[in-house]
N, C-alpha and C positions, 0 to 999 in steps of 0.2 A: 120647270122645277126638276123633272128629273134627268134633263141637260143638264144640268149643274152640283148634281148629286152625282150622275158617271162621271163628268169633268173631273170633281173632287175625288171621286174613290181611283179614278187613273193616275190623279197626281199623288196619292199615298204606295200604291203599286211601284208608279215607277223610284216614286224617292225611296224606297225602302229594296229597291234593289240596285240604284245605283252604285254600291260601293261592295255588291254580292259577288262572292266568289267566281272568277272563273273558269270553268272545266277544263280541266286539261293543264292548270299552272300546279305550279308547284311553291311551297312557302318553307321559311323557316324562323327560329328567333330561340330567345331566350326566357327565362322568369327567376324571379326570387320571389318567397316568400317564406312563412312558417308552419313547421310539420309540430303536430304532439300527439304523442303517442301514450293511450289507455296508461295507469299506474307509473307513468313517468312525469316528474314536475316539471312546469315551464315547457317551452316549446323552443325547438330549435332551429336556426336559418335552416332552409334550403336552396337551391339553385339547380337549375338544368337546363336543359336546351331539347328543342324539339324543330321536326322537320316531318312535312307534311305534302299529300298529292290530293288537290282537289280535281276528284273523278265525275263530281258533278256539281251545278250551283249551290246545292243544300248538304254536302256530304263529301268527308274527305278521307283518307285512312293518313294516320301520323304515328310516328317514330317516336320516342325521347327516352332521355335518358334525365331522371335527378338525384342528384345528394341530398336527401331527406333530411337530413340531420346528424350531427356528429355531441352526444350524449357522455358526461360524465355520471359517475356512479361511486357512492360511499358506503356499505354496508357493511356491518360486520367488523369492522377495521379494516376490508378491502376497499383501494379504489382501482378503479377501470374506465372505462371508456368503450364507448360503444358508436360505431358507425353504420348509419344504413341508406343501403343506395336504392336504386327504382330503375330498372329497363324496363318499356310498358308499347306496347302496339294497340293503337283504336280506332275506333273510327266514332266519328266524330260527323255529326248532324246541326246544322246552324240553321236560326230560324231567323231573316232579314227582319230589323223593323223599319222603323223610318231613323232621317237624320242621322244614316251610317250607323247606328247600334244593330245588333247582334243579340239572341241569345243564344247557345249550343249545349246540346249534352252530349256526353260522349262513355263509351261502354267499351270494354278490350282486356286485353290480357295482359298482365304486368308480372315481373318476377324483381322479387324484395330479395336484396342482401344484408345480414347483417355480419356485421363484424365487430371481433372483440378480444380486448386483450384485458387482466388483471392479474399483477402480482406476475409479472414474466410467463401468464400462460396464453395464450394464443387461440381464439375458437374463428371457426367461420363457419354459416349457414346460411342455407338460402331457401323462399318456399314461393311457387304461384300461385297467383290468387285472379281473381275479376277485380276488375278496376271499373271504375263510375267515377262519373264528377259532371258538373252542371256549371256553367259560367256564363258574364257576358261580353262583348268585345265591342268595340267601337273603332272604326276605319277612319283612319285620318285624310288619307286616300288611298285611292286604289291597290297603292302598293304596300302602302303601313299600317300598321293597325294594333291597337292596344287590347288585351283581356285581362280580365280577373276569374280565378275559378275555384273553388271548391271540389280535390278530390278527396276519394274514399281509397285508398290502395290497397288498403284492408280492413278488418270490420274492429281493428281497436288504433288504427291510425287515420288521421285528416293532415292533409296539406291545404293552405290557402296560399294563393299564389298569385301574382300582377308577373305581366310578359307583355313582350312585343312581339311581334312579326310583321317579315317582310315577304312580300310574292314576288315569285320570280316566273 
């Protein structure tokens, strides 16, 4: 009986890390999804692209850059438009399951742009903040691999977001 009981807890071990990160590669990929942002209606596409260096099986530090969203605005009889972007560096902690899933959270440093024009005037600002977000991923193999993730960029904005990546 308890042959069969380690048998079985080895073969959840190994499945759950067969499609696990590893040390020393490097990945990158894409995502879309949608950002919305505190006192603004609706939520707008986003898109970015992210590249990353797995330093160890469970933990990685990654790059990216997204376009949050590109917002219209009618107040007042003005209208404008508002764009805000995201450069963000993290690191990022994945926890294997079995059957190639994943889950990860990840914690780092992001700097928000916004920009904006109304009525021919022109503003741009920018401010950093801590970034969070919590996802899960699934390895198609080794080398591809799908996530969905929930960040926080800031404490009155979310992005939800599906991406691929590829290891190289």
């Amino acid at each position: 009986m308890f042959k069969n009981i380690a048998a079985a807890a080895a073969l959840v071990v190994a499945s759950s890390t067969a499609f696990a990160a590893q040390p020393g590669t490097f990945y990158a990929g894409g995502d879309v999804g949608k950002t919305k942002l505190e006192n603004q209606s609706g939520r707008a596409t986003s898109a970015g692209a992210f590249i990353g260096y797995n330093f160890h099986q469970n933990f990685a530090v990654e790059a990216g850059y997204r376009r949050l969203g590109d917002y219209d605005f009618h107040a007042f009889g003005v209208h404008g438009d508002v764009n805000v972007d995201q450069a963000a560096l993290s690191l990022v902690g994945t926890l294997p399951l079995s059957s190639g899933f994943n889950l990860f959270g990840r914690v780092g440093y992001n700097r928000l742009e916004v920009e904006g024009s109304a009525n021919g005037y022109h503003a741009k600002d920018s401010v950093s903040k801590a970034l969070i977000g919590v996802g899960v991923g699934y390895a198609f193999t080794p080398t591809i691999s799908a996530r969905i993730e929930l960040q926080r960029p800031a404490s009155d904005t979310h992005n939800v977001s599906a991406g691929v990546a590829f290891q190289f």
